[in-house]
PADO-313432 format. One record per residue: residue number from 1; residue in one letter; chain; x, y, z of N, C-alpha, C in turn. Coordinates in steps of 0.05 Angstrom, whole numbers, m for minus. Each point is the difference from the previous one (the first is absolute). Layout:
N
NUM A A X Y Z X Y Z X Y Z
...
This chain:
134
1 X A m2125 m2179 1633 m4 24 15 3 24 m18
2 X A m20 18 8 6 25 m25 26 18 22
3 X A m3 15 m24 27 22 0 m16 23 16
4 X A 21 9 19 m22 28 12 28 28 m4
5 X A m16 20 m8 14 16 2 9 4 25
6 X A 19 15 7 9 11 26 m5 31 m5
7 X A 4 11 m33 3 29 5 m25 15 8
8 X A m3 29 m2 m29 17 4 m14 m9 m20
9 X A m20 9 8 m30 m2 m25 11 22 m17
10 X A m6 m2 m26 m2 17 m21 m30 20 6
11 X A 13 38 m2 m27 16 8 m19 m2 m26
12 X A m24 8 15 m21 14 m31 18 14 m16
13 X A m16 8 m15 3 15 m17 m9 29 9
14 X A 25 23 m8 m18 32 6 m14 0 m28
15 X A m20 9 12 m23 18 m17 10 28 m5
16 X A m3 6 m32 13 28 m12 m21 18 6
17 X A m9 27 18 m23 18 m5 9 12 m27
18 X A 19 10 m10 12 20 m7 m15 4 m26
19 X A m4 m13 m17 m21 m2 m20 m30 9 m1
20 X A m14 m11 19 m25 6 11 m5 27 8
21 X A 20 4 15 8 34 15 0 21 m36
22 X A 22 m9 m12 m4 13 m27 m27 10 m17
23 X A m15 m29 7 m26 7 m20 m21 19 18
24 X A 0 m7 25 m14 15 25 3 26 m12
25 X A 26 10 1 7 33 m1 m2 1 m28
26 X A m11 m7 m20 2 2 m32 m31 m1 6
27 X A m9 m8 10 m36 m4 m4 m7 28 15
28 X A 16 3 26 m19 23 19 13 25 m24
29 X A 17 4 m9 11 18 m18 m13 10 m15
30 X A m8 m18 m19 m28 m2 m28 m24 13 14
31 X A m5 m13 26 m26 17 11 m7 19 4
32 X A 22 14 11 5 29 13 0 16 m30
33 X A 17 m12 m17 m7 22 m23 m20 m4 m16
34 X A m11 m27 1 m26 6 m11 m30 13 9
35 X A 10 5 29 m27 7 20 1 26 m9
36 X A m33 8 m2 3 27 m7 m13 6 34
37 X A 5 27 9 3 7 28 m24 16 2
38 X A m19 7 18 m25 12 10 5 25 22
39 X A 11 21 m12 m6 23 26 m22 1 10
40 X A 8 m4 28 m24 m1 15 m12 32 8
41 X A m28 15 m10 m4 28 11 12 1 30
42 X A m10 m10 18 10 5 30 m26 14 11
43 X A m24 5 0 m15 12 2 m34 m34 m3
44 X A m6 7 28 m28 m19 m3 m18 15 m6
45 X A m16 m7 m19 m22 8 m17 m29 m22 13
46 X A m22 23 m13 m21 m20 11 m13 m4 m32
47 X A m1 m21 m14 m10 11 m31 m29 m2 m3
48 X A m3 6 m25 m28 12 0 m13 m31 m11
49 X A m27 2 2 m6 m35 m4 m9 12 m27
50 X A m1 m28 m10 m8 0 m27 m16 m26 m13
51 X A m17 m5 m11 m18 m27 m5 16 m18 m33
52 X A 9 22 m19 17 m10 m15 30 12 m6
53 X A 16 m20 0 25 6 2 14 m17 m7
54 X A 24 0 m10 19 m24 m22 26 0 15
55 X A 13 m22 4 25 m4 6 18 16 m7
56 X A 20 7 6 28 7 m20 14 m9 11
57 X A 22 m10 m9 28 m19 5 28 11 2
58 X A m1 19 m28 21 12 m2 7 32 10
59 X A 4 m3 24 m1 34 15 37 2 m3
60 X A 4 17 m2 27 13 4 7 22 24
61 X A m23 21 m1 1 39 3 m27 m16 27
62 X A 4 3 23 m27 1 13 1 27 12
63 X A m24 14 9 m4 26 5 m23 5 33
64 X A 3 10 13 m23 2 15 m13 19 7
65 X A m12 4 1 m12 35 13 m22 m8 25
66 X A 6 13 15 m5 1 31 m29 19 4
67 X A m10 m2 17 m21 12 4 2 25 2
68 X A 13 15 7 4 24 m1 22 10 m19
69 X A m7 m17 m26 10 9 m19 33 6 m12
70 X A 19 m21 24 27 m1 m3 1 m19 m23
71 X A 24 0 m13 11 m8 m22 21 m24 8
72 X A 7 m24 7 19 m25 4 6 m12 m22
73 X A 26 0 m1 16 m20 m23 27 m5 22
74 X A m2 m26 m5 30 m9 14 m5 m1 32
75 X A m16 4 14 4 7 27 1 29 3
76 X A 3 22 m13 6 20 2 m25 15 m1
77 X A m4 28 0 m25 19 m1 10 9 m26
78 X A 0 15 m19 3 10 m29 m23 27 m6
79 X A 5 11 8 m6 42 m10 m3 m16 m28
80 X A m30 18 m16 m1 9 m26 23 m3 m24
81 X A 9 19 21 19 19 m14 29 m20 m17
82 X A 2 m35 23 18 m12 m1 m14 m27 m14
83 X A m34 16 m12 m6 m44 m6 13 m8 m19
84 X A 1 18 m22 8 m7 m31 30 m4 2
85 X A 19 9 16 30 m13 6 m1 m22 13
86 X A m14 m6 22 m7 m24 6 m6 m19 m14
87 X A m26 m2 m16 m5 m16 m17 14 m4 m23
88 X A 17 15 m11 11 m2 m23 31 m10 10
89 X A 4 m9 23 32 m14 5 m13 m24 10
90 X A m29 m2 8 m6 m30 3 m13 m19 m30
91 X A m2 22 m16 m14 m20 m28 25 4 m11
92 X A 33 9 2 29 m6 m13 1 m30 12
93 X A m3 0 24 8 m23 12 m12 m27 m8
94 X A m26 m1 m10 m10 m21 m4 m26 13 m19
95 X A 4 4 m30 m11 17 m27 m27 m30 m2
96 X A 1 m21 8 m23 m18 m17 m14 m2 23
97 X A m6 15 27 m22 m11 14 m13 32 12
98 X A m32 m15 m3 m15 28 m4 m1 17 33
99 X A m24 16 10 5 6 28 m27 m5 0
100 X A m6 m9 44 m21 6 3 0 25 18
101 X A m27 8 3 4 28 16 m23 m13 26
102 X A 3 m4 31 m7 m8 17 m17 21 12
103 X A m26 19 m1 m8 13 8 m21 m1 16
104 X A 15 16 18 m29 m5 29 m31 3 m5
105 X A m15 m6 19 m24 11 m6 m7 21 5
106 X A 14 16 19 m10 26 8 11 22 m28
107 X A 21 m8 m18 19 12 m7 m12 15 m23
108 X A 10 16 m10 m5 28 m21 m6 m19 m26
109 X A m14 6 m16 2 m16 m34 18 19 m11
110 X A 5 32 8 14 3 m16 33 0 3
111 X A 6 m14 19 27 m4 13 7 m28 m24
112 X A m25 m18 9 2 m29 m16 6 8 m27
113 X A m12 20 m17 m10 3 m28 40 17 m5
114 X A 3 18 12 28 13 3 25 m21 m10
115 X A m6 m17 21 23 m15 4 m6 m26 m31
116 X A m20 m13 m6 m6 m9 m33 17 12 m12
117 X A m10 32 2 5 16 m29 25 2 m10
118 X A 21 5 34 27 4 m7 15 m32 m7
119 X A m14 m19 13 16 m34 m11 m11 2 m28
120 X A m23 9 m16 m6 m1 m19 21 20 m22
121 X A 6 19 2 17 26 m5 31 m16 m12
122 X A 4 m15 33 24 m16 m2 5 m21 m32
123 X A m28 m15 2 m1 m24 m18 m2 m21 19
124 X A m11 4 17 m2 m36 22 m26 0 m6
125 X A 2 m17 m13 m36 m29 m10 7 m30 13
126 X A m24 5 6 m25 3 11 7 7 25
127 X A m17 15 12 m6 26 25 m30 m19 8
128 X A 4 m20 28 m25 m2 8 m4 14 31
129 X A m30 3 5 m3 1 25 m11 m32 12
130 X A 16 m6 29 m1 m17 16 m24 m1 19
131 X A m14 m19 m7 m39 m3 25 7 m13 9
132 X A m23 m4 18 m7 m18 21 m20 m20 m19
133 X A 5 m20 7 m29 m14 m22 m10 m8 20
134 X A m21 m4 m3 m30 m17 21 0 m31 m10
């Protein structure tokens, strides 16, 4: 006759998170500082179409100008008077990515051409404008 225990079963085994949890918050960590971040203008634009037109990847500075010729960075509206402080604390923030400028179709060329000249002034390369492609 076999032998029978009388005592309890022996439990599983716990499973350690605590490790896994470590590399989790070490990975989302790396990401966050490696993500470079996209101010959003805050302003819907209708853009102008265009038949040729090239990707760009690396935006930093996005810009919008509104049909009646308002100025957006950040969500905010931005006076003239405030682009070049604006732009020049968002190309400190992130110096290797260029801007695009989001301009309506109804909107001034020389509002669009303004706002170039001062990201150009700054030193932010490349300055594109954003189409509609067909």
């Amino acid at each position: 006759m076999r032998n029978r225990q009388t005592g309890s079963q022996p439990q599983g085994e716990a499973i350690d998170l605590t490790p896994m949890l470590d590399v989790v918050f070490i990975m989302l960590i790396f990401f966050i500082v490696t993500a470079s971040f996209i101010k959003l203008p805050g302003v819907e634009v209708n853009k102008v179409d265009a038949d040729t037109a090239q990707s760009y990847k690396k935006v930093g500075i996005l810009v919008a100008i509104s049909d009646n010729n308002e100025i957006w960075i950040d969500k905010k509206r931005v006076e003239t008077t405030a682009l070049k402080i604006n732009l020049q604390r968002l190309y400190n923030e992130n110096p290797k990515g260029g801007m695009v400028i989001q301009a309506d179709n109804e909107s001034n060329i020389e509002v669009v051409a303004k706002v170039a000249d001062v990201a150009s002034d700054i030193g932010i390369r490349p300055v594109a404008i954003s189409v509609e492609q067909d």
